[in-house]
C-alpha positions, 0 to 999 in steps of 0.5 A: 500500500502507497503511504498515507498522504500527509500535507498541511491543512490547506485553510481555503478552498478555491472556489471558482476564483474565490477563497473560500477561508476554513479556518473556522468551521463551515455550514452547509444549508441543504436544499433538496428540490426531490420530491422523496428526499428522507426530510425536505422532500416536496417542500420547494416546489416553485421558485418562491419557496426555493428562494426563501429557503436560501435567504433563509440559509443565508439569513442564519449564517450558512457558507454554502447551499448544497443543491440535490435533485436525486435522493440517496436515501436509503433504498432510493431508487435511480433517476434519470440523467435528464430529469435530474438536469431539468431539476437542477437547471431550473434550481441554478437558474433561479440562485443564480439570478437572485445569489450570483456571489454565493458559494453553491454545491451541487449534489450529484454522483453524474460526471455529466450532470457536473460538467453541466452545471459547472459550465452552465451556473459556474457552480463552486463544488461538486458533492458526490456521494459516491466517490466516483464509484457510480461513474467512473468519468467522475475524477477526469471532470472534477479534474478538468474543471478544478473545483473542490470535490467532496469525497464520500465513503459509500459501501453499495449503492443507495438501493443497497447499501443498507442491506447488512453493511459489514466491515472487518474495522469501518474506520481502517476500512475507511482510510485505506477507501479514502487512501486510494481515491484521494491518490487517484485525484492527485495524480488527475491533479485535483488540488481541493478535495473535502473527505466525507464518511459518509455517514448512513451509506453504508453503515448500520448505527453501531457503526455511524457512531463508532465513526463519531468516537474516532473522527479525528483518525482522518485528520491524517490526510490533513484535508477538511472533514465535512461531517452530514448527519442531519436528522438521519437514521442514526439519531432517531431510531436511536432515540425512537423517533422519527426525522421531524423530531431530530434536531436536538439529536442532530445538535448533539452529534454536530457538537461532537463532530465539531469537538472530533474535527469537523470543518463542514457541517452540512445540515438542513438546521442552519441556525442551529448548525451556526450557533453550535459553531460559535459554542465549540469555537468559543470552548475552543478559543478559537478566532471566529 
């Protein structure tokens, strides 16, 4: 095995000429124009709602709108190509119009569906859920264009990959995956690279929490952390609930992301993701 890349923290992200500073945490507002997303799915249906929406990210102090129009939830079931442009052009089209300068993710496993975007909107970074596994022209156009690409662990697919995830050690298991992708961006010369762990693709609880106790294992690749674990399924079937009420959960597992590393959060609770921000940082004394 190659060994493990090691590098300073970079403490910026080249976003499309801007530098977008990591020094403190970030906060990543998620906005889902999906009609089956596990949370918001259905609730932005014309350009009003989806508007208020990112003001409202903006408003509470968010750094970045991620923008999805495919579910990966769990068992989520495969969209066409076409559909999730059309989603996606009508979405961009209209945070461009009203949000020229801020800093906008994409969510999406498609190289294609990244080309578009990145020419069409100058969108700033591409979230893969997938690592490049779900389309092997993922790491050649992130390449291409040189914008920051959120790296995430994924076992299966999301049609299958709650089907009895087993590791023999998830957070070994997770380096060596993140060690072979992240030399396979290097050498396609992808410069920003954001790990993610993925948490829920793949993993059963146990495991999304066994991530939690040792995040700060993957400060060894020395790149940010972003850490999604927004009402999912590891807080409330935890605590027998159900997504609707899982922000004090979700509070909860963000405070120990930030004490374990994290650099991103990315939430559908901006406000609440903020203020978290500002209390570790202040436990921290660190400068925000």
């Amino acid at each position: 095995m190659r060994g493990i890349i090691i590098e300073k923290l970079k403490k910026t992200l080249n976003c499309n000429g801007k530098l977008v500073c990591i020094g403190r945490p970030l906060v990543m507002g998620i906005v889902n124009v999906t009609p089956d997303s596990f949370y918001d799915g259905g609730r932005y249906p014309t350009e009003a709602d989806l508007l208020k929406r990112c003001e409202a990210i903006i408003a509470e102090g968010g750094d970045i709108i991620d923008i999805g129009a495919v579910s990966t939830r769990p068992g989520a079931q495969e969209v066409a190509s076409s559909e999730e442009l059309q989603k996606l052009d009508w979405a961009l089209a209209c945070l461009r119009k009203h949000f020229s300068d801020e800093i906008i993710s994409v969510d999406t496993y498609r190289a294609e569906v990244a080309k578009a975007v990145i020419e069409n909107y100058g969108v700033d970074i591409i979230n893969d859920i997938s690592a490049g596994t779900l389309d092997t022209q993922m790491f050649e156009t992130i390449a291409m264009f040189n914008v920051p690409y959120i790296l995430t662990h994924i076992q299966g697919t999301p049609a299958t990959m709650q089907e009895s995830p087993v590791y023999d050690n998830i957070m070994k298991n997770i380096i060596e995956y993140f060690l072979e992708k992240i030399y396979r961006l290097r050498d396609f010369g992808v410069k920003d690279v954001i790990i993610d762990p993925g948490f829920g693709f793949g993993k059963t609880i146990e495991h999304n929490y066994e991530i939690i106790r040792h995040l700060k294992e993957l400060e060894i690749f020395e790149l940010p952390i972003l850490v999604g674990a927004s009402r999912k399924s590891m807080i409330y079937k935890l605590l027998e609930t159900d997504a609707q009420n899982a922000l004090n959960g979700t509070t909860v597992v963000n405070t120990l992301a930030l004490l374990g590393g994290a650099n991103i959060l990315r939430v559908h609770d901006v406000k609440e993701a903020v203020e978290c921000v500002k209390i570790v940082a202040k436990v921290n004394d660190r400068c925000t």
